[in-house]
C-alpha positions in Angstrom: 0.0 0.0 0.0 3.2 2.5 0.1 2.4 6.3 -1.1 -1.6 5.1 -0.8 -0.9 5.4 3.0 0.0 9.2 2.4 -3.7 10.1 0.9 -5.1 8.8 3.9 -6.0 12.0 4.9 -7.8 12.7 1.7 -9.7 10.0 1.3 -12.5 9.2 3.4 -13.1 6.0 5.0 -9.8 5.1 4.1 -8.9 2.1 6.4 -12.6 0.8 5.6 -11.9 0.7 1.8 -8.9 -0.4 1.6 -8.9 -2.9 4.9 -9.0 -6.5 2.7 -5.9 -5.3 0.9 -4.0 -4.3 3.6 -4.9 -7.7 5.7 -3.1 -9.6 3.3 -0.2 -8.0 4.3 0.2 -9.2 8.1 2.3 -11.4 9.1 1.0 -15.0 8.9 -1.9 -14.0 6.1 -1.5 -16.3 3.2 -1.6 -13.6 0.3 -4.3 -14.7 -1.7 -5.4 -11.9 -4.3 -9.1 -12.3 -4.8 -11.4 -10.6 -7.5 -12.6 -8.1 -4.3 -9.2 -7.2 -3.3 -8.8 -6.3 -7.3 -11.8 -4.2 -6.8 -11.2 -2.5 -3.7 -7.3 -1.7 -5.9 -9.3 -0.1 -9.0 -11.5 1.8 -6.4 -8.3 3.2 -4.4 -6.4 4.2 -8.0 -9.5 5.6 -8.8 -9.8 7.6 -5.0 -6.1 8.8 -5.4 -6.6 10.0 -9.1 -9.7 12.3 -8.3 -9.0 13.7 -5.1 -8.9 17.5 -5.0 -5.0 17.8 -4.1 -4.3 16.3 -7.6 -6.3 19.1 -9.7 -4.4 22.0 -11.4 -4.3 24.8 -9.3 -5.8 27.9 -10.4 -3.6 30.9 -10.6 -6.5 33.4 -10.7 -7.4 32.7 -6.9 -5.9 33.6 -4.1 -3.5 30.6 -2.5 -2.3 29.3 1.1 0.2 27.2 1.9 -0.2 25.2 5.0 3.1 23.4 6.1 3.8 22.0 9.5 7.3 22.1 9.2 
């Protein structure tokens, strides 16, 4: 799951969606990739894809940057 981690924030319900992927990462899961966990991977690329941070931003308006570092 990697960088999908990082849209966590974005995305929400996250742990709900993607919860039968990331099971098959613990340890002693047999990784078996079913036809739902190929679903529940379309639906997440799809999520990621569409969320508002990924749009063009729009030099006309007025911007903030938020940073917490």
């Amino acid at each position: 799951m990697g960088l999908v981690g990082y849209y966590r924030g974005f995305i929400g319900g996250f742990s709900d969606i993607s919860h039968p992927v990331t099971y098959l990462q613990k340890k002693g899961v047999k990784f078996e990739w079913t036809i739902g966990c190929e679903a529940i991977f379309k639906l997440l690329k799809k999520l990621i894809t569409s969320a508002i941070v990924l749009k063009i931003v729009d030099l006309n308006k007025n911007l903030v940057a938020c940073t917490n570092a």
